[in-house]
C-alpha positions as CSV (number, residue, x, y, z in Angstrom):
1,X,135.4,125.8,103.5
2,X,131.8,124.8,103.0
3,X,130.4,127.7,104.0
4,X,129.4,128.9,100.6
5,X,125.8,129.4,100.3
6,X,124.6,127.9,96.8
7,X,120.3,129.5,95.9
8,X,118.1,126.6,94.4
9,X,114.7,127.6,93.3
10,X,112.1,124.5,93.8
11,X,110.4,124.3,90.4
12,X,108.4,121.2,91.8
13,X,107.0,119.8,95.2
14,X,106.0,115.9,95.1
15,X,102.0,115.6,95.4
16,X,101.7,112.3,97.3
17,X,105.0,112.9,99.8
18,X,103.1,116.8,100.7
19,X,100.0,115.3,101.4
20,X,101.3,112.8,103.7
21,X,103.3,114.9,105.9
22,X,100.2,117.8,105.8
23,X,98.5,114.5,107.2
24,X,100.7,113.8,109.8
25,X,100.9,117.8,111.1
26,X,97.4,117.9,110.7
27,X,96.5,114.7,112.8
28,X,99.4,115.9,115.5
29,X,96.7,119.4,115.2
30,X,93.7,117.0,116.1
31,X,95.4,115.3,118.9
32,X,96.4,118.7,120.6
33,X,93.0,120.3,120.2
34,X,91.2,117.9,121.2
35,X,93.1,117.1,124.3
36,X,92.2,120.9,125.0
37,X,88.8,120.1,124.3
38,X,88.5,116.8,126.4
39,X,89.5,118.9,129.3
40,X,87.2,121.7,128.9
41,X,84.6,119.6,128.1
42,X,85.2,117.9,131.7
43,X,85.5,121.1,133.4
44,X,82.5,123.0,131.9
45,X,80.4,119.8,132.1
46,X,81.3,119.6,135.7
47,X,80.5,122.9,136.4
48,X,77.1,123.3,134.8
49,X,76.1,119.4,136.5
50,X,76.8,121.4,140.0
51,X,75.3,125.2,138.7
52,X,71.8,122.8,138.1
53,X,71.5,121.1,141.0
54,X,72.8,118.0,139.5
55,X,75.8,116.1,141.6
56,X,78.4,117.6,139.3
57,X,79.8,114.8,137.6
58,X,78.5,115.3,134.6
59,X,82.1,116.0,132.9
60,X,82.9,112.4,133.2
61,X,80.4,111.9,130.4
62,X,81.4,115.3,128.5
63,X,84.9,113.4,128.5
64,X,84.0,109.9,127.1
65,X,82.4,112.2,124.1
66,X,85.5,114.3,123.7
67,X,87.5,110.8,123.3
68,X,85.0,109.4,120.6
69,X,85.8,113.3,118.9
70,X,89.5,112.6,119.7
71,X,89.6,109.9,117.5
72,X,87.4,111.5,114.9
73,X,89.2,114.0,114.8
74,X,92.6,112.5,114.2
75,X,91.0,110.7,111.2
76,X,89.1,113.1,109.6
77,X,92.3,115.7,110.2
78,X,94.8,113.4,108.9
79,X,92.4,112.9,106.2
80,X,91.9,116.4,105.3
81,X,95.4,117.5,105.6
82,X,96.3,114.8,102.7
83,X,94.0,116.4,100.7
84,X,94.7,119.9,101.7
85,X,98.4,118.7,100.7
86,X,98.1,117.2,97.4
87,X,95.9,120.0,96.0
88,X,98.3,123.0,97.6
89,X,100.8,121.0,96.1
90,X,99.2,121.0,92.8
91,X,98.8,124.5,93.0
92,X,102.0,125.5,94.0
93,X,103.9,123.4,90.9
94,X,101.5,125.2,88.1
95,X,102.1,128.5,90.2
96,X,106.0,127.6,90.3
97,X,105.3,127.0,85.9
98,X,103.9,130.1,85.7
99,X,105.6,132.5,87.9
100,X,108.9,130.7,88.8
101,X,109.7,128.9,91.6
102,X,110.5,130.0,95.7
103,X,114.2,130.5,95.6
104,X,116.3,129.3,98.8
105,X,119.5,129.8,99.9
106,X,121.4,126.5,101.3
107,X,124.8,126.2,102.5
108,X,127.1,123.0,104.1
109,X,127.1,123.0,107.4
């Protein structure tokens, strides 16, 4: 028993609970990329500082820029991805008016 599987269409996404969690998967985005960039920011500013004759430490500096865009990037991503959210959202529940709703399958587990 329980192992019936019952199909639900969603007619209607909440705007405000979307956004938030596009926010949040967007902001985790940020961090990741810009951990990525932070470290090749150090190694290709360490590189060229040696390729130009300079003492190559220059990625130490490439770094503390990559943390400021870190940051940035979290807020501005978190920010967008709200956005993003509420107007996909939107989109999605006059689409789901018009055309019908995606239909899923869910069973009891």
């Amino acid at each position: 028993m329980g192992d019936r599987a019952v199909r639900k269409e969603i007619t209607w996404v909440s705007p405000l609970r979307t956004g938030v969690i596009y926010a949040v998967i967007f902001a985790v985005m940020s961090v990741v990329m810009g951990i990525f960039g932070i470290i090749m920011g150090g190694m290709m500013g360490g590189i060229g500082g040696a390729e130009f004759g300079g003492p190559g430490g220059g990625g130490f500096g490439m770094m503390g820029g990559g943390i400021v865009s870190l940051v940035m990037g979290v807020i501005v991503g978190g920010i967008a991805g709200f956005i993003g959210g509420v107007i996909g959202a939107f989109i999605y529940n006059v689409a789901a008016g018009i055309a019908g709703g995606i239909v899923v399958e869910l069973k009891d587990s």
